[in-house]
C-alpha positions as CSV (number, residue, x, y, z in Angstrom):
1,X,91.1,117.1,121.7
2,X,93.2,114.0,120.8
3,X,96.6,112.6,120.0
4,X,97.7,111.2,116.8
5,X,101.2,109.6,116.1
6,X,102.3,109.1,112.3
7,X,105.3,107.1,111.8
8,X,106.6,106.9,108.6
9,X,109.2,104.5,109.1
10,X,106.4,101.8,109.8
11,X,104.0,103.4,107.5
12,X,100.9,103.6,110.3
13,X,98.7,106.3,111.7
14,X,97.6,105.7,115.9
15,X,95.0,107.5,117.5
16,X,93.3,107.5,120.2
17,X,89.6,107.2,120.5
18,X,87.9,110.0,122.9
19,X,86.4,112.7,121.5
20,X,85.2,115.4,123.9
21,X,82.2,118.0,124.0
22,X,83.4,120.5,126.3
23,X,79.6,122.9,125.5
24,X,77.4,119.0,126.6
25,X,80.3,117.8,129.5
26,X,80.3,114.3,127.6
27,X,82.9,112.0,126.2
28,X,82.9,109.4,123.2
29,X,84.5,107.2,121.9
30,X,85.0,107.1,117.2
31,X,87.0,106.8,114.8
32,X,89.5,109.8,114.5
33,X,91.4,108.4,110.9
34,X,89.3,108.7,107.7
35,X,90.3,106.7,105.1
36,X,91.2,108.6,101.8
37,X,92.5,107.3,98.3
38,X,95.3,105.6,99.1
39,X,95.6,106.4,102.7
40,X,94.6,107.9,106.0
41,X,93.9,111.0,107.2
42,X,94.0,111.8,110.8
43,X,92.2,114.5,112.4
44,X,93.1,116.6,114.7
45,X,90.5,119.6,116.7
46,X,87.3,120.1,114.4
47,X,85.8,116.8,113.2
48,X,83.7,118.7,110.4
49,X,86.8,120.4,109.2
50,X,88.1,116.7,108.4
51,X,85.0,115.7,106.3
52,X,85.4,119.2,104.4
53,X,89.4,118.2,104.2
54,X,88.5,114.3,102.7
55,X,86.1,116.1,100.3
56,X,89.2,118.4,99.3
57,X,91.6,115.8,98.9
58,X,89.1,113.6,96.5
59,X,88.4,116.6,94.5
60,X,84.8,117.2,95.4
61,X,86.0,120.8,95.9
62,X,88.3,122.7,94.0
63,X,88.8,125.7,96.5
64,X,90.6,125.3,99.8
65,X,87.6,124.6,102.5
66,X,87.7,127.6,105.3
67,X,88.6,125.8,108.4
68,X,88.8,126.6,112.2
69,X,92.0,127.3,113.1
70,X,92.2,124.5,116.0
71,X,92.1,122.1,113.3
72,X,95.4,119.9,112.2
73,X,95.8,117.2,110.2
74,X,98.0,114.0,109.2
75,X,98.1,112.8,105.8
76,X,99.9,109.1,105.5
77,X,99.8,107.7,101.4
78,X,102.6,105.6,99.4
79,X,103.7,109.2,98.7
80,X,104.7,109.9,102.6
81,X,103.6,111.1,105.8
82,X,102.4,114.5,105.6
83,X,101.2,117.6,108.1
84,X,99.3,121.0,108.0
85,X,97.2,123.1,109.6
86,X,94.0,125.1,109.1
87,X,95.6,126.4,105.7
88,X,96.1,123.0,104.0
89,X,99.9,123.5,102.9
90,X,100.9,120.0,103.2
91,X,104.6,119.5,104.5
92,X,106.4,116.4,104.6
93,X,107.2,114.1,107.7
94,X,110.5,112.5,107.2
95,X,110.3,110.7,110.6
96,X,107.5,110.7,113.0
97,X,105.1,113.6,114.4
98,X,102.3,113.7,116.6
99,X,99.0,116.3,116.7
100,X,96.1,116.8,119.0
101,X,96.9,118.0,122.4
102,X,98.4,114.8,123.7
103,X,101.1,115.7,120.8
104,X,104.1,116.6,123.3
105,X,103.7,113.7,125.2
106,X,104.1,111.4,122.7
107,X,106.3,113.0,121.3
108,X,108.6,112.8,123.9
109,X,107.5,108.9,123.9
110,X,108.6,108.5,119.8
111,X,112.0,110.2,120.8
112,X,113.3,107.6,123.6
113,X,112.3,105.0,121.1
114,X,108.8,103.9,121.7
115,X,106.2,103.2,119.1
116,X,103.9,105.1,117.7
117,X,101.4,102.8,119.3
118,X,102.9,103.2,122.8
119,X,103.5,106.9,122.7
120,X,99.8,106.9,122.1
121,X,98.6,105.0,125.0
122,X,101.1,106.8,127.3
123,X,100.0,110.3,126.0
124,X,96.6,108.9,127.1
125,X,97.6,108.6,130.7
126,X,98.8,112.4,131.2
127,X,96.6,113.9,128.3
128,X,92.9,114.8,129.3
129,X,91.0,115.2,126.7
130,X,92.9,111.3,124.9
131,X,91.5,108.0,126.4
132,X,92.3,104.4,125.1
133,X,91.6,102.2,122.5
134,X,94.6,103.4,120.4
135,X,93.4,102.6,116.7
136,X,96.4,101.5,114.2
137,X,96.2,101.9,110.8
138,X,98.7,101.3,108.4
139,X,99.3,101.1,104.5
């Protein structure tokens, strides 16, 4: 899937890069953060669920997209860092999270002090389905 750290305290979004097509056995390597008005929005599980969510955000919709419920999100804007799932209710992120399925790794990485940028690229070593580059992107 992927790992994505936010940290509000430095204002950035990190990913990783791999995305992985379990169905074909192939790997890539993208973009995982799409940029929204005034932010990011990282993507975590169904890449099309992210489009539908950027579409939501920007008002292109006005009823909550039906997602798959693998899909999580990260929301960084001047407003905060904020999280949900596959039913959109947005909570805020007073410190730091992490989603994909590196998550508990780095995790574990943000709470002995690392950053966000670190926790990603160690999450990459133990987390099979999260590959380097790490992508920062901050406000």
């Amino acid at each position: 899937m992927t790992t994505i750290v936010g940290d509000w305290s430095r204002k950035t979004l990190v990913a990783d890069s791999q995305f992985s097509d379990d169905e074909a056995g192939i790997k890539y390597f993208e973009e995982k953060i799409i940029p929204i008005d005034g932010g990011w929005l990282g993507v975590a599980g169904n890449w099309a669920d992210g489009e539908k969510v950027v579409d939501y955000l920007n008002k292109k919709t006005k009823v909550k997209p039906k997602l798959k419920s693998d899909s999580s999100f990260l929301k960084l804007t001047k407003d905060g860092l904020f999280s949900c799932g596959n039913d959109l209710d947005w909570e805020r992120v007073r410190t730091f999270m992490a989603i994909g399925s590196g998550a508990m790794a780095a995790e574990v990485c943000m709470r002995m002090g690392l950053s966000a940028e670190e926790a990603v690229k160690w999450a990459c070593n133990v987390d099979l389905k999260s590959h380097e580059p790490i992508k920062t992107y901050a406000l």
